[in-house]
C-alpha positions in Angstrom: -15.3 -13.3 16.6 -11.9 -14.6 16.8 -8.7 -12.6 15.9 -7.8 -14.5 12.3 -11.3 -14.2 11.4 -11.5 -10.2 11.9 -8.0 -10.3 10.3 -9.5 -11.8 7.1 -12.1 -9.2 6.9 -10.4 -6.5 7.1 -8.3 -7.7 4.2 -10.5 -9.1 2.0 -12.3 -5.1 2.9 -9.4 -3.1 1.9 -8.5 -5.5 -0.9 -11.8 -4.3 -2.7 -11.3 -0.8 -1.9 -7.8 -0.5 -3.0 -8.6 -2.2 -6.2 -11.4 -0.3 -6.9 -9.4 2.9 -5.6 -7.0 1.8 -8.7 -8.7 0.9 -11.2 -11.6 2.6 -11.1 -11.2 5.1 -9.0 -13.9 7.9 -10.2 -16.7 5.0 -10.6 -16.3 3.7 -6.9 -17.3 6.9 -5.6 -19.8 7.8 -7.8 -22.5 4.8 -6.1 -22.3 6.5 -2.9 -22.7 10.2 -3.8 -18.9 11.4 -3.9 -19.1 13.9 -7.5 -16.0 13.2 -9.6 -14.6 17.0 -8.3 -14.6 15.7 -5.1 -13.5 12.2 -5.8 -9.5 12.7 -6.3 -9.8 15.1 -2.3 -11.7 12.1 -1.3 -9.4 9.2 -2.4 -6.2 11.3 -1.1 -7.5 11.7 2.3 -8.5 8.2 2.5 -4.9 7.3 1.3 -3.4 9.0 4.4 -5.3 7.2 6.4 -4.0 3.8 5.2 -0.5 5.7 5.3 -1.2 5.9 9.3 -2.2 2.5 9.5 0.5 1.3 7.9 3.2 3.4 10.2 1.5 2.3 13.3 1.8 -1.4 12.2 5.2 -1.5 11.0 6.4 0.6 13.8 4.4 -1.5 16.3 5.6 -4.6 14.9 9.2 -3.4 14.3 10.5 -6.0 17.3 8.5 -8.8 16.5 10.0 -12.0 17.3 8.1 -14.3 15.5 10.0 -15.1 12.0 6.8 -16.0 10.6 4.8 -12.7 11.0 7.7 -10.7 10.4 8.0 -12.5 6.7 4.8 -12.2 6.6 4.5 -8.6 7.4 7.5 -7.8 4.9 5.5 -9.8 2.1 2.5 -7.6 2.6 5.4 -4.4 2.2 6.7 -5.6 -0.5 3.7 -6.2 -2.8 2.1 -3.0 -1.6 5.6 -0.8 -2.2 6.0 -2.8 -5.5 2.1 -2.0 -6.3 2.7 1.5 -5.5 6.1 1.8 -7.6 4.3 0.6 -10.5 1.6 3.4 -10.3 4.0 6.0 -9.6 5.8 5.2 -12.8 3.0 5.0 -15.0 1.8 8.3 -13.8 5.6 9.9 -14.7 4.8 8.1 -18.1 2.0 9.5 -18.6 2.6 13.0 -16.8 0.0 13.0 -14.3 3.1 14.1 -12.4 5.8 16.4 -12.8 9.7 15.2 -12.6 9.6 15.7 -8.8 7.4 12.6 -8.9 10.8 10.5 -9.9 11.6 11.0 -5.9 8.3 8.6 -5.1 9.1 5.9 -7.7 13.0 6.1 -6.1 11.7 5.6 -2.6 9.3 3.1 -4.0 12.2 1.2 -5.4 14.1 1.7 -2.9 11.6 0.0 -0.3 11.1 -2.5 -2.2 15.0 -3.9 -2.8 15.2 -3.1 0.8 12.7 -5.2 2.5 12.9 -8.0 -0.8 16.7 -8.5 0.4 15.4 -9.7 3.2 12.5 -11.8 2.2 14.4 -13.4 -1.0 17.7 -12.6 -0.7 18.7 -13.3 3.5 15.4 -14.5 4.7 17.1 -15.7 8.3 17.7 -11.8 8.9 14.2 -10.7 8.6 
C-alpha cells in the first residue's frame, strides 16, 4: 500500500467518526456496546487522542518546506478550528457550558483568523 492511499483511509476513517461523534454522538456508540453513561467518558477520551495527533503533526510539520502541504495542512486547521468554534458556541447557546466556555470559542476564533490570514489573506507567508 502506497503512502496517499493509507492517507485517504485514514481520512475518509476519521471523517465518519467525527461526524458521527457530532451529530449523533450517543447512537454511534450504542452499536458497539458503549451505554449512553459511558458514551460522553468515551467520546472525551477519544477526543484527546485526536488532540495528540493533531500536536504531533503540526508540531512535526512546523518546518515544512513544501508550500503546498503546508496550505494544505493549514486548510485542514482551519476547517477543523472553524468546525470546533461553531460547536463551542452552540453549546454556550444552549448552556451545555458555563461562561468559562467563552475562553474555547475565543481560542477557537482566534485560531482560526490566525492561520485563515495566512491561507486567504498572505498565502505566500504560509
Amino acid at each position: 500500500m502506497k503512502l496517499p492511499t493509507l492517507l485517504i483511509i485514514d481520512g475518509g476513517v476519521a471523517a465518519l467518526f467525527d461526524m458521527a461523534f457530532l451529530l449523533v454522538p450517543a447512537q454511534a456508540f450504542s452499536p458497539v456496546g458503549v451505554e449512553a453513561r459511558a458514551t460522553l467518558a468515551f467520546i472525551r477520551q477519544l477526543l484527546g487522542t485526536a488532540f495528540i495527533r493533531f500536536a504531533v503533526w503540526t508540531w512535526s510539520d512546523r518546518n515544512a518546506i513544501d508550500s503546498t502541504i503546508r496550505r494544505a495542512i493549514v486548510l485542514a486547521l482551519i476547517i477543523g478550528i472553524a468546525v470546533g468554534f461553531v460547536v463551542a458556541l452552540v453549546g454556550r447557546i444552549i448552556e451545555v457550558v458555563s461562561t468559562l466556555g467563552c475562553s474555547t470559542i475565543a481560542i477557537c476564533l482566534l485560531l482560526a483568523l490566525g492561520f485563515g490570514s495566512f491561507q486567504f489573506v498572505n498565502p505566500e507567508l504560509a
